[in-house]
N, C-alpha and C positions, 0 to 999 in steps of 0.2 A: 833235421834242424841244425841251421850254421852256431856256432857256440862262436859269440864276437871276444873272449877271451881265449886267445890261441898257445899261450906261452905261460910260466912259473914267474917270469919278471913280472909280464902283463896282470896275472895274478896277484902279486903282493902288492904290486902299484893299486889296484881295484880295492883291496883288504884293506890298504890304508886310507883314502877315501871312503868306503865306508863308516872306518875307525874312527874318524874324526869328525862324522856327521851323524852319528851313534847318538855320538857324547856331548852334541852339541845344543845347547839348551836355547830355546825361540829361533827354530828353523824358518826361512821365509818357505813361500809353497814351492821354490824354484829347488831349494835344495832337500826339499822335504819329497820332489818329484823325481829329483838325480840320486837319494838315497836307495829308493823303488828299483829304479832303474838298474843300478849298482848289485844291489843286495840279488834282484831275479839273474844279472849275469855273472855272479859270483855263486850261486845255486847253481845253475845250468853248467858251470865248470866243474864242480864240484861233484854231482851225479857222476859227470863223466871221468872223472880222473880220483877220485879218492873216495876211499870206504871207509866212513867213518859208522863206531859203536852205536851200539845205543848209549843214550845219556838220561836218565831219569831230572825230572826238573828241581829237583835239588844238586844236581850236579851241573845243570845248565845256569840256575841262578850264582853257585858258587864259583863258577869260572867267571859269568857279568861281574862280580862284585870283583874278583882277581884281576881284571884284565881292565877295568872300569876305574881300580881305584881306590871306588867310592868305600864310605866308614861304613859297617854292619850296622851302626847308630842311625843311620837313615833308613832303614827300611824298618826301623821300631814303627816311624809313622803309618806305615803300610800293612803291616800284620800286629801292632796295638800293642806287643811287650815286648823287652829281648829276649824271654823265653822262647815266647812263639818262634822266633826267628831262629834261634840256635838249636829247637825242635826241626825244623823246617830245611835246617841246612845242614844237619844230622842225616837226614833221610828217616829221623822217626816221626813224622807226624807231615801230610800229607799237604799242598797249598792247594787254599780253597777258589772254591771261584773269582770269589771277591776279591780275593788277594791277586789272584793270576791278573783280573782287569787292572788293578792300579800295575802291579807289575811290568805289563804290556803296554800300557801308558808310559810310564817312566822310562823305562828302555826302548821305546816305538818298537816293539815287538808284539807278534800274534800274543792272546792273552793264552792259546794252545799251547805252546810253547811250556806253559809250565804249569800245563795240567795234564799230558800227556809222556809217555816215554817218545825221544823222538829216534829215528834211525836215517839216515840220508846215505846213498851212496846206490849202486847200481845191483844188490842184489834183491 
């Protein structure tokens, strides 16, 4: 399989692309198709060049929120208290289904993502 990201330049250029169509709120279907596109050849580099941890989905939603931005006070809407949330982002209390869909939603991410431990990298 050819990996069309060949390079660390070509890489971060792709990262930021991404980055910016992540966060971007009312995607037309043009850029909501080049996201896809982006995100599967930033995966396919990624397998091949870097071994990244596991990350439990409390540690994947707390880098979203780090790296995003966004207020903790916005995801009240999404998990119904600020307890839940500062449960949730503790790693003591678990995201439920319901919550991973809205989550997955908001981030156009797999609602997987943050109901599972995930591991990516080539071992």
């Amino acid at each position: 399989m050819a990996i069309l990201i060949s390079t660390e330049d070509e890489y971060g250029q792709f990262l930021a692309v991404a980055e910016r169509l992540t966060f971007k709120q009312n995607q037309t279907p043009e850029e909501s198709a080049l996201y896809d596109l982006v995100t599967m050849l930033i995966e396919a580099y990624e397998l091949q060049h870097y071994e990244i941890d596991r990350a439990s989905p409390s540690e994947v939603l707390q880098h979203i929120i780090e790296s995003s931005g966004i207020d903790r006070a916005e995801l009240v809407n999404i998990f119904g208290s600020s307890e839940s949330v500062s449960q949730v982002l503790a790693g003591a209390r678990s995201i439920e289904p319901s919550w991973a869909q809205a989550l997955g939603n908001r981030f156009k991410l797999s609602p997987k993502i943050f109901l599972q431990s995930c591991k990516y990298g080539n071992s």
